[in-house]
PyMOL commands that place a pseudoatom at each C-alpha (Angstrom):
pseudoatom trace, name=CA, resn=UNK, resi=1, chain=A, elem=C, hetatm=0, pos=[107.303, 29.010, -56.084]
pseudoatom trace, name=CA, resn=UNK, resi=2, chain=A, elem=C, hetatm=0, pos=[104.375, 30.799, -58.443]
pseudoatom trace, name=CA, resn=UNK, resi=3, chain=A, elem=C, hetatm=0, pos=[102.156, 28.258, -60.263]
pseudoatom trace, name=CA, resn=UNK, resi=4, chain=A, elem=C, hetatm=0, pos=[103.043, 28.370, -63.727]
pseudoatom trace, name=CA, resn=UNK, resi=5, chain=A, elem=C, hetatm=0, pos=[101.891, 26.668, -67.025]
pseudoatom trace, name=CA, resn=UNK, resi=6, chain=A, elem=C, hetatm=0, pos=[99.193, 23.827, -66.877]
pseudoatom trace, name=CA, resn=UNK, resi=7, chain=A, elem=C, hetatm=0, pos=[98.364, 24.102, -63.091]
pseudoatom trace, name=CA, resn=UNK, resi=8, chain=A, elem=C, hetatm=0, pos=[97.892, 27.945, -63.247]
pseudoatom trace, name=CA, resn=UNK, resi=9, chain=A, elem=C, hetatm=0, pos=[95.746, 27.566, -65.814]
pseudoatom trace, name=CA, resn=UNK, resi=10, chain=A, elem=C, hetatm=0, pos=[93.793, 25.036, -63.658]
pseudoatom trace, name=CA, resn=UNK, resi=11, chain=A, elem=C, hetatm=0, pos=[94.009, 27.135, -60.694]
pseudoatom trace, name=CA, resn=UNK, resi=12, chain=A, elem=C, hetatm=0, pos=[92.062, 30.036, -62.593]
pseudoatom trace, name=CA, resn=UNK, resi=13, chain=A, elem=C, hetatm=0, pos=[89.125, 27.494, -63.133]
pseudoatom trace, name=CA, resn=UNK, resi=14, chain=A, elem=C, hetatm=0, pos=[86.588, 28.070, -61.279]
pseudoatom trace, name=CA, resn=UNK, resi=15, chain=A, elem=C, hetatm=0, pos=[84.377, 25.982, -58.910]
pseudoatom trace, name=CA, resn=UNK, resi=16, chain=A, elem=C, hetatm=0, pos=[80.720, 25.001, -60.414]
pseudoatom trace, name=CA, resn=UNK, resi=17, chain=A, elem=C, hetatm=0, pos=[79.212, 24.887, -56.233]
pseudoatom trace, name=CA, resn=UNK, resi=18, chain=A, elem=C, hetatm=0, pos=[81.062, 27.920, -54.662]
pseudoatom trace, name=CA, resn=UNK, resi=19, chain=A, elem=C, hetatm=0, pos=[82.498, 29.664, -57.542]
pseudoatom trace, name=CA, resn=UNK, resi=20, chain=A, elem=C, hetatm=0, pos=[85.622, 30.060, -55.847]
pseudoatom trace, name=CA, resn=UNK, resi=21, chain=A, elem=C, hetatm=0, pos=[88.993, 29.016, -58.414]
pseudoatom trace, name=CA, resn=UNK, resi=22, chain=A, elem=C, hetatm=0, pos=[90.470, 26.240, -57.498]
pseudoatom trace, name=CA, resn=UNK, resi=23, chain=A, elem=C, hetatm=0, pos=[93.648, 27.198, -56.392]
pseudoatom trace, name=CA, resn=UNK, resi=24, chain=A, elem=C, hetatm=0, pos=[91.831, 29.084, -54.128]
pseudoatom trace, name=CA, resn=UNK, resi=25, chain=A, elem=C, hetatm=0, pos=[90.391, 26.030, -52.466]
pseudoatom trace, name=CA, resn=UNK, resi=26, chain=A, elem=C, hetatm=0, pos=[91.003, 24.831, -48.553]
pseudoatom trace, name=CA, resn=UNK, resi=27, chain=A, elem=C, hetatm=0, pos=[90.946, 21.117, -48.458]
pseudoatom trace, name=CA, resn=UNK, resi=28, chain=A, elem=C, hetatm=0, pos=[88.117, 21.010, -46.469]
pseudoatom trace, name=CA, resn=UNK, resi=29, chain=A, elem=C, hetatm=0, pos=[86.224, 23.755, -48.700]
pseudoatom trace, name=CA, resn=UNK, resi=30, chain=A, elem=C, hetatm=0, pos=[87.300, 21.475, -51.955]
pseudoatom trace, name=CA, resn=UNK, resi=31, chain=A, elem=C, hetatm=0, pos=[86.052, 18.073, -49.910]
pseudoatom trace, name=CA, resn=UNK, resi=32, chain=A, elem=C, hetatm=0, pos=[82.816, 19.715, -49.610]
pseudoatom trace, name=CA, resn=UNK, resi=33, chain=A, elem=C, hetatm=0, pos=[82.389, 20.619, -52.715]
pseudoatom trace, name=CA, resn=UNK, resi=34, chain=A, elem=C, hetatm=0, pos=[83.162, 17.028, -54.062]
pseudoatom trace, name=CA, resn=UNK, resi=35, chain=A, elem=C, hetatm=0, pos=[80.685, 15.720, -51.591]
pseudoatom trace, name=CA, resn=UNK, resi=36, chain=A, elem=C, hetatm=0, pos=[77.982, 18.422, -52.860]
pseudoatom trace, name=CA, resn=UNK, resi=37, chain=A, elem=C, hetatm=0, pos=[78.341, 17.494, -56.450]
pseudoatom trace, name=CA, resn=UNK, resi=38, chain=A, elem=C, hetatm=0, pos=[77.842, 13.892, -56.068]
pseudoatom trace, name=CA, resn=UNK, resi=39, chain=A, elem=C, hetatm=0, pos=[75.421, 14.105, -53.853]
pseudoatom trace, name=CA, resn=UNK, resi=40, chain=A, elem=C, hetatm=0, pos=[73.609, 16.154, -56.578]
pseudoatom trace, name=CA, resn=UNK, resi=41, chain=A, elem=C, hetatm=0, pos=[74.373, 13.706, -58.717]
pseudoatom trace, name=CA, resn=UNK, resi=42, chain=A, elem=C, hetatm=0, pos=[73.113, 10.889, -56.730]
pseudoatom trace, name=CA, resn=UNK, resi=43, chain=A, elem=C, hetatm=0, pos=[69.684, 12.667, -56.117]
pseudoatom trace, name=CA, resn=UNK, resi=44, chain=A, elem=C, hetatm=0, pos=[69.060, 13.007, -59.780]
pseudoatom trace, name=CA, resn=UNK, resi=45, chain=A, elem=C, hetatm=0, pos=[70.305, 9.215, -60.831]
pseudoatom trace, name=CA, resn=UNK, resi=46, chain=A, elem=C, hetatm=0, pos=[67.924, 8.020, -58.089]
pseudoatom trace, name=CA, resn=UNK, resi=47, chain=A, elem=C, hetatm=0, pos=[65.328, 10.663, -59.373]
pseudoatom trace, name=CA, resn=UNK, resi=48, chain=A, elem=C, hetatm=0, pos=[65.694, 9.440, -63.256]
pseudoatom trace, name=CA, resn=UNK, resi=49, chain=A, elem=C, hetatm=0, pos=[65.589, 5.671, -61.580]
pseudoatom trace, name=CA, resn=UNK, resi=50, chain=A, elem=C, hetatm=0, pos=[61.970, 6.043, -60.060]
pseudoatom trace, name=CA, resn=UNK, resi=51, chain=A, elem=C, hetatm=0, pos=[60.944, 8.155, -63.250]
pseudoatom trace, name=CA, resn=UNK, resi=52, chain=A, elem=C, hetatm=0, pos=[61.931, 5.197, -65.182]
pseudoatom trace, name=CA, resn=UNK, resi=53, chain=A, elem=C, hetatm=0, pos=[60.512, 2.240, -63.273]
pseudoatom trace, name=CA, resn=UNK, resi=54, chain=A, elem=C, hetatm=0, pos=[57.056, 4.950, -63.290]
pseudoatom trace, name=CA, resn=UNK, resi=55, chain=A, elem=C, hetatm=0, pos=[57.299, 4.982, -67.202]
pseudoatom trace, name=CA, resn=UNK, resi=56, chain=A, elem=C, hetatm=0, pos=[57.800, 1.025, -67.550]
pseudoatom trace, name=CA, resn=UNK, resi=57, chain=A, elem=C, hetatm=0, pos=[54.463, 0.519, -64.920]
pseudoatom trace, name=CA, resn=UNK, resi=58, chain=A, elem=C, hetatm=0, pos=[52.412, 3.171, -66.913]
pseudoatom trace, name=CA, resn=UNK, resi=59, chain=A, elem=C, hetatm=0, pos=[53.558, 1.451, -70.061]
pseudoatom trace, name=CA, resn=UNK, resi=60, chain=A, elem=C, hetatm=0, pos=[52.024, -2.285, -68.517]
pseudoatom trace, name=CA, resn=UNK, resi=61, chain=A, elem=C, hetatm=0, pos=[48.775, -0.290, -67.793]
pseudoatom trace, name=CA, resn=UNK, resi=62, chain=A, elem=C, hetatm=0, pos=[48.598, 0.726, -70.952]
pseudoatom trace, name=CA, resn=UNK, resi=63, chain=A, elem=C, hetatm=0, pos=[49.710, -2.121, -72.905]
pseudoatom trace, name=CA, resn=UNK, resi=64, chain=A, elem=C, hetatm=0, pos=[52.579, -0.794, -74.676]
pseudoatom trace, name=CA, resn=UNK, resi=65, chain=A, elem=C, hetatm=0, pos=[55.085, -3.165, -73.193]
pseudoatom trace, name=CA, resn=UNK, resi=66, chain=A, elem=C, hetatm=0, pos=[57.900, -3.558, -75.842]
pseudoatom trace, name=CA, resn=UNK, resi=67, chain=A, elem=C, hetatm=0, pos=[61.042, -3.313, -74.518]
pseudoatom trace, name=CA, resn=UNK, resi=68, chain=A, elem=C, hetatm=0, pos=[64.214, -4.406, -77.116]
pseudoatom trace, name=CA, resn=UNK, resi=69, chain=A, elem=C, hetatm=0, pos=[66.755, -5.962, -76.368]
pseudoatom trace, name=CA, resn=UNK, resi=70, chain=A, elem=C, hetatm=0, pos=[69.331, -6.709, -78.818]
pseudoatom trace, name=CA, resn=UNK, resi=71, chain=A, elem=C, hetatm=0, pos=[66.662, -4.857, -81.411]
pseudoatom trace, name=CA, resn=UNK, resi=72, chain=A, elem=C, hetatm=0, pos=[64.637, -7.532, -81.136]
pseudoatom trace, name=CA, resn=UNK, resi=73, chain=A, elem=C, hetatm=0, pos=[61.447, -6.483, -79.258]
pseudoatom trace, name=CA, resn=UNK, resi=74, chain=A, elem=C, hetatm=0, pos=[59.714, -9.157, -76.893]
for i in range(1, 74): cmd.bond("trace and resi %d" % i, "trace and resi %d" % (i + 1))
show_as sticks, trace
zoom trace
């Protein structure tokens, strides 16, 4: 039976790491492509964490430490 309506138009999507649409997918082809993107993600949240924590040690050093919380600044 054809795809037809909602899931066609899903199926003509294409894939942001292969480019392939995803009705076009293997299983294994669409697991690794799940397991691509969040591992991109995770690199760049753990990237953005040390950035951060680099930011808030330079700030010490510097002596602009104010951090707010609940808008009041410590």
């Amino acid at each position: 039976m054809p795809l037809t309506g909602k899931l066609l138009e899903v199926s003509r999507i294409q894939c942001p790491i292969c480019k392939k649409d995803y009705g076009k997918h293997s299983k294994k082809q669409n697991l690794k492509c799940l397991y691509t993107s969040n591992w991109n993600l995770r690199d760049l949240i753990k990237h953005y964490n040390e950035l951060e924590t680099k930011n808030k040690d330079l700030s010490k050093q510097l002596g602009l430490d104010t951090e707010e919380k609940d808008g009041k600044k410590e």
